[in-house]
Structures are given as C-alpha cells and as structure tokens.
C-alpha positions as CSV (number, residue, x, y, z in Angstrom):
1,X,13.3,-17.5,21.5
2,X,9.6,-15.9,21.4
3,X,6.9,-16.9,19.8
4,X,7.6,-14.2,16.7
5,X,10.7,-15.9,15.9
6,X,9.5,-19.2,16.0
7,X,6.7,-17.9,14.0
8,X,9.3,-16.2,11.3
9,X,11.4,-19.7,11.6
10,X,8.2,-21.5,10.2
11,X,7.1,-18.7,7.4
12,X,11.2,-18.9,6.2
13,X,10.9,-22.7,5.7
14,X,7.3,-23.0,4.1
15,X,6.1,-19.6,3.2
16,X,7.3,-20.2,-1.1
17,X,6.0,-21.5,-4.1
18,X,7.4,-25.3,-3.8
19,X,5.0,-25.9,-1.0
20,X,1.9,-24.3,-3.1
21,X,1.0,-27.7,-4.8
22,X,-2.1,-28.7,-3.6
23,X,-4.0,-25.6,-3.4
24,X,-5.8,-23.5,-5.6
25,X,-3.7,-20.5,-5.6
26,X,-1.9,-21.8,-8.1
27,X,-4.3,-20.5,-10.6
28,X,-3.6,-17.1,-9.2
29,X,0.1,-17.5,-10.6
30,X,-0.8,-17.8,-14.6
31,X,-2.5,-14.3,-14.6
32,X,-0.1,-11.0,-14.4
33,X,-2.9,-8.5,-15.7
34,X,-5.1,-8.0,-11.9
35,X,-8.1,-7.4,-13.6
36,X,-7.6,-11.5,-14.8
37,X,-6.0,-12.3,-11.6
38,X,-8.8,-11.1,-9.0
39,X,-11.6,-12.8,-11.1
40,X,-9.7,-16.4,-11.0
41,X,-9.2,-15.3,-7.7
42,X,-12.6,-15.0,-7.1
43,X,-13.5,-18.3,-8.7
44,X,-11.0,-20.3,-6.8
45,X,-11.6,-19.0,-3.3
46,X,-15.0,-19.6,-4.3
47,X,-14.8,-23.1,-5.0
48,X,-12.1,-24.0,-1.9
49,X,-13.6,-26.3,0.0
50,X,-14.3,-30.0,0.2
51,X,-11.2,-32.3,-0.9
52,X,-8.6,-30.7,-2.5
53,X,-8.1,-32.5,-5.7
54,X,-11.9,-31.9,-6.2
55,X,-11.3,-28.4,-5.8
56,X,-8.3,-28.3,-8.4
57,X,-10.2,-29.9,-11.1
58,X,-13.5,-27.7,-10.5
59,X,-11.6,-24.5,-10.7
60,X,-9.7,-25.8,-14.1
61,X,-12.8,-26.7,-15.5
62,X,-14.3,-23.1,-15.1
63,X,-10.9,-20.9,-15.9
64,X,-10.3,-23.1,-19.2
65,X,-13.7,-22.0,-20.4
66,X,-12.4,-18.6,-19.6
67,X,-9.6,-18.7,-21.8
68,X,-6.2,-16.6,-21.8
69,X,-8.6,-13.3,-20.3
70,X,-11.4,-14.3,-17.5
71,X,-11.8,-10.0,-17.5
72,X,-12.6,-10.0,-21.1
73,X,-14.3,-13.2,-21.2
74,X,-16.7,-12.1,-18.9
75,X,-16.8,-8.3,-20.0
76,X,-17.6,-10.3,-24.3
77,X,-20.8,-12.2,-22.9
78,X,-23.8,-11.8,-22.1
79,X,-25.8,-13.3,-19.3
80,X,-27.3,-16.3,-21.7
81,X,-24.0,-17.3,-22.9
82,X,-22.7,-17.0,-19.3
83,X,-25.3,-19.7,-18.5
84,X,-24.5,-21.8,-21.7
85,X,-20.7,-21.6,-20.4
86,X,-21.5,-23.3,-17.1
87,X,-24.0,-25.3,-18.4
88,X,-23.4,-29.0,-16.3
89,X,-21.5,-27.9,-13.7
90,X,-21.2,-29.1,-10.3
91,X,-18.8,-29.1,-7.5
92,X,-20.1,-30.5,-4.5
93,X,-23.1,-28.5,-3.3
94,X,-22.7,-25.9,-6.0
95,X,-24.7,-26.1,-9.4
96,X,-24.3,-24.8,-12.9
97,X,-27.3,-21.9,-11.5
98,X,-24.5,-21.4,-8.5
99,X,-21.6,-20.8,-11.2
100,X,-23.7,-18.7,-13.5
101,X,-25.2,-16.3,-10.5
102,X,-21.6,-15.7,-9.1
103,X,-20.6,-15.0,-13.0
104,X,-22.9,-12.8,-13.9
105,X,-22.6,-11.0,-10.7
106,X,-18.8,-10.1,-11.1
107,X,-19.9,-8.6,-14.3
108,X,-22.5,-6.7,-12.8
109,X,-20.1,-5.6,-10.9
110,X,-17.2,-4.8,-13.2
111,X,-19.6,-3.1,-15.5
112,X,-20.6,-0.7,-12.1
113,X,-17.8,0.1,-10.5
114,X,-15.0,-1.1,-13.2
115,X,-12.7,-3.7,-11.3
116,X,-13.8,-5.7,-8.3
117,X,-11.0,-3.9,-6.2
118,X,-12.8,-0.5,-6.7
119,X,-16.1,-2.8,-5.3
120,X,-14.4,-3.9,-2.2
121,X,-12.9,-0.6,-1.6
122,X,-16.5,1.2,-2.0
123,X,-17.1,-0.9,1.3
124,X,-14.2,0.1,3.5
125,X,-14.3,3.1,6.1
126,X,-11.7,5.3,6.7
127,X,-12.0,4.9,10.4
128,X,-12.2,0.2,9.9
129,X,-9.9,-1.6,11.7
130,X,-10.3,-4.8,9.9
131,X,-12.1,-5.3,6.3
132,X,-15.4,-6.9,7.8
133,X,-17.5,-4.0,6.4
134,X,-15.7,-4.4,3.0
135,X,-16.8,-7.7,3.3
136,X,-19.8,-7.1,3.6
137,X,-20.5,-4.3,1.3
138,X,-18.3,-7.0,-1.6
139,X,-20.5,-10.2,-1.0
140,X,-23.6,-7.8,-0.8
141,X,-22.7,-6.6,-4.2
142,X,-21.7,-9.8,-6.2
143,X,-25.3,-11.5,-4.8
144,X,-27.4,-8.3,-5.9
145,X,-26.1,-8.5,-9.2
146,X,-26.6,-11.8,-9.7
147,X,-28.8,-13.8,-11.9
148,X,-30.1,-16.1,-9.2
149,X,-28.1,-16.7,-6.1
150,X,-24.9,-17.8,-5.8
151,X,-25.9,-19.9,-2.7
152,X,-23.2,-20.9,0.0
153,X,-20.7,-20.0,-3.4
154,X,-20.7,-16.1,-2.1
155,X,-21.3,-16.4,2.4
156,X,-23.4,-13.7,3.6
157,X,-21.4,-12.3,6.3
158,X,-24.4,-10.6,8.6
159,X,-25.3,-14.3,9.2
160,X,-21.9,-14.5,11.2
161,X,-20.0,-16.6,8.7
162,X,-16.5,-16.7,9.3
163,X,-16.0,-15.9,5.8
164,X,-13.0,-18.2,5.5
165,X,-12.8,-18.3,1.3
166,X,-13.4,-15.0,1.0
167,X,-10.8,-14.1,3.6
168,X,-8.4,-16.7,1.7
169,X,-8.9,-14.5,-1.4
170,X,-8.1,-11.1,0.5
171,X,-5.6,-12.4,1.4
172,X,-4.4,-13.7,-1.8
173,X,-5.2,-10.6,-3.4
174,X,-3.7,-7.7,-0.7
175,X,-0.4,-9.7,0.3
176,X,2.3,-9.9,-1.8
177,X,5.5,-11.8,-0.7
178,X,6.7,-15.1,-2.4
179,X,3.5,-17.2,-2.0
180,X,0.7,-14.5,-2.1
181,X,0.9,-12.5,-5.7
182,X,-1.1,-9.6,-4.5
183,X,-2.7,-6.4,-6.9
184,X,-4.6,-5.3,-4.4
185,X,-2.3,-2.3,-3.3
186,X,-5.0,0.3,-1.8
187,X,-6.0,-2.6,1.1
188,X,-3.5,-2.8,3.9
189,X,-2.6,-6.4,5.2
190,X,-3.1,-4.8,8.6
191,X,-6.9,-5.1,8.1
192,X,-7.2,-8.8,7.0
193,X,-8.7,-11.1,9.1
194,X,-7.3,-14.5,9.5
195,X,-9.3,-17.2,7.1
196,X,-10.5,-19.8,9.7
197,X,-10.6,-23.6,7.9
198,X,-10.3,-26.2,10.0
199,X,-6.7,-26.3,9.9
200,X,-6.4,-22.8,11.2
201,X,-9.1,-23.4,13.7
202,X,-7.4,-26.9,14.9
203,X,-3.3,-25.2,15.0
204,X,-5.2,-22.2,16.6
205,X,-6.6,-24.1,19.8
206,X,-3.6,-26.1,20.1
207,X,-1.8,-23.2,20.7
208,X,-4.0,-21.3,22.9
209,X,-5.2,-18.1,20.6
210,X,-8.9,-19.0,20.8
211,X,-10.9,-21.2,23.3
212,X,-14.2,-21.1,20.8
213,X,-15.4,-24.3,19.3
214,X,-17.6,-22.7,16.4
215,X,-15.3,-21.7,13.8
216,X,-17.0,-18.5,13.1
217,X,-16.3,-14.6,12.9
218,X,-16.3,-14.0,16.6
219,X,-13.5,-17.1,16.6
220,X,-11.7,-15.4,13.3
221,X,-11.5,-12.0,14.8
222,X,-10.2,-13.6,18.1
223,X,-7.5,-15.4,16.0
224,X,-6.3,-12.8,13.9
225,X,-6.3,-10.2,16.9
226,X,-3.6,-12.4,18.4
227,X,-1.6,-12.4,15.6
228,X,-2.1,-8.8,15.1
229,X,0.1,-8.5,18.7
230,X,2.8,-10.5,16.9
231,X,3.2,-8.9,14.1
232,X,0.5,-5.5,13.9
233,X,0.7,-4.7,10.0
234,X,0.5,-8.1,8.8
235,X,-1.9,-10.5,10.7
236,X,-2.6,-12.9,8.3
237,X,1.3,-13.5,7.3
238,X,1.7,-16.9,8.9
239,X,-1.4,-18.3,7.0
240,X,0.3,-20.1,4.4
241,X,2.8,-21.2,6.4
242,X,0.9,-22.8,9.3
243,X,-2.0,-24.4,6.9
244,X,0.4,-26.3,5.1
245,X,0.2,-28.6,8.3
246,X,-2.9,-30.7,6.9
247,X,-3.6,-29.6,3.5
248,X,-0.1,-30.8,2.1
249,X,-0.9,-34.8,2.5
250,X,3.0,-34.9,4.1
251,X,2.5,-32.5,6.3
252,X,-0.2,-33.0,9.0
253,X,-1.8,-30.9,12.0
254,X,-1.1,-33.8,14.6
255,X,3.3,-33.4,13.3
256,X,2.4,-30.0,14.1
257,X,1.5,-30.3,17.5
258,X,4.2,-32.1,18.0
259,X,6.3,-29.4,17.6
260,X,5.0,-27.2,19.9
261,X,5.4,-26.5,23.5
262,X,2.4,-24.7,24.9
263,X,2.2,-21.9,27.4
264,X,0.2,-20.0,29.2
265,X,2.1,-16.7,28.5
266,X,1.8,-15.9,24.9
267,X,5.3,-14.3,24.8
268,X,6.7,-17.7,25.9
269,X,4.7,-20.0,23.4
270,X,7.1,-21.5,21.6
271,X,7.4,-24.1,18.9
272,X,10.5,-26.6,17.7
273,X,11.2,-27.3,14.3
C-alpha cells in the first residue's frame, strides 16, 4: 500500500464533522449565506491560536455581538460603534484596538470591492501556482483599511510568515467536502498552501516532507509541494485529518508516530492504522 492510500485510509476515518469538536470551524457551520460565512471565517482563523478552549470562547464572544448576519452587522455600523462593540476585548496578545482594526478593515473592504472573495481574488495571477500573492494582496488590504493595526491578528506575509491562520481559513473557505463548507468556488484547492501549526510541522518531520526547523513559508511551501505529488489538485486535503493528532485531547502526535513506518522513498512511506 503507498503512501496515497494510507493517506485516503486516514482522511476516510477522521476527515467528518464528529471529529470537528474542538476547533473553531465550527462557527463556520451556523452560516449558509458566504458573505456571513467568510467574515466568521475570517474572525476565527484570526483568533486560532493559543489553547483551544480559549480560542472557542474568544470567537463566541465576538460572533454573538454579531448577531444572526456578521455581513450586515458590519455593513449597519459605523467605525465608532464598531469600537463600542469590541470595547474590552482580549484574547491573548490581541486587544479590543486589535478586534476593532481587523473589523473595520473587512468593511473597508467589503464596501470596495463588495465580498472579501472578490478581495482575495484581485490578488491572484493568472499565471500563480499557489495563492501566496493572493495572500499578500488580501492581508495588505484588510491592514490598509483598518483603523489602527490589526497587529499579529492579520500576519504580514513579505515578513516570511508562514501564514498558518490565514491558510487555515483558505482552506476552510475554497475546500468543500464533509469537514470544510467551502463558498469560495473561483479559488482552486490546487493552489492552497498547507497551514503549518505545530502539529502539521511536528507530523510533517516525522514523516520526512520537510527537514526545516522554522515553521515558516519556505517550510509551508516545502510541505504542501509534497503533498501536491500525492494528490496534485488538492494539497491541503489531508489537513484535517492529520491535525486531529494533537488538537483532539484523545488523539495525540506521539500515537501518531506510532503508526508510521518511515522511509526514505516517499512512494514507500507508509503508515498503520
């Protein structure tokens, strides 16, 4: 068996919604109109990182203000209120000034270009192989519009940032299968690069795709290129599937590695489960 059907074997057992719990893509699942659905999106991905229960209650706090609508929320105040919304908020590093730049800049950027899909898209090349300079031209946009800074809330990707949240919400947002919801229909998965946490970075040394200890782009692109040879239009599909080994508090990295026989040839890598 090769490593694509071992792969497959994993994303058939844990790639679906009982397995979600604890991680904040759950929010993602209460909002069928996209133009709701990639602003929580936003928000969430934003907020991921740090402990996870943390990270759920943070992203409650904000989407409750928000209502039924975070579009027309958003679209209905003005910057003022926006600040009065978010006023004694914290999670983590991140401030109430944090929450209201990132705010008022997706609404900077809905009033421009009308959906923050169109934004992204305004950034990608007909000629990209992966959705870096989307990226880029996306975080780029939401900091310029703000009122403040976002900080660390929004990375800047020219600083070499693996971009890890904002890849877990392209990812989110462009993949749709039982776990991902999707919306994002005019980005292909084949561009995504892989979100590098420390789970990912962790499973992905154990099993030989990367050698790097920085978990940054250069690592990410390195990553995600080997799982573009396993499966070329959809890099990022085994994500889900292969973080669950250390977010889920059952499941950790170290009963991961357990069930994997290492190789030096990639088409022999293998994995028991």
């Amino acid at each position: 068996m090769n490593i694509k059907q071992n792969l497959d074997k994993l994303y058939l057992k844990y790639n679906k919604r009982k397995y979600v719990h604890p991680d904040p893509l759950e929010f993602l699942y209460n909002y069928r109109d996209i133009r709701d659905r990639e602003i929580a999106g936003l928000i969430a991905s934003s907020l991921a990182y740090g402990r996870v229960a943390r990270i759920l209650k943070s992203v409650s706090s904000v989407l409750d203000k928000m209502g039924s609508s975070p579009y027309s929320f958003i679209m209905n105040s003005t910057i003022s209120s926006l600040g009065k919304a978010c006023g004694g908020f914290r999670h983590r590093f991140a401030g109430d000034e944090n929450l209201t730049a990132l705010l008022t800049g997706i609404k900077q950027v809905l009033e421009e270009y009308g959906s923050l899909h169109a934004c992204f898209l305004k950034g990608v090349g007909k000629k990209d192989e992966t959705v870096l300079n989307g990226l880029e031209f996306f975080a780029g946009r939401i900091i310029s519009g703000s009122c403040g800074r976002p900080g660390h809330l929004i990375p800047l990707v020219t600083k070499g940032s693996a971009c890890k949240r904002l890849n877990l919400y392209l990812r989110w947002m462009v993949r749709e299968d039982d776990v991902d919801p999707g919306g994002w229909n005019k980005i292909p998965p084949s561009m995504l690069i892989i979100p590098l946490d420390v789970h990912m970075h962790r499973i992905s040394r154990l099993i030989g795709f990367t050698d790097r200890k920085q978990a940054d782009m250069t690592t990410a692109l390195e990553i995600t290129s080997c799982f573009r040879k396993i499966v070329p239009y959809d890099p990022v599909k085994f994500d889900f599937s292969l973080t669950r080994f250390g977010i889920r508090s059952d499941m950790s990295v170290d009963d991961f590695s357990k069930k994997f026989v290492k190789r030096k040839d990639l088409d022999k890598l293998t994995f028991l489960i």
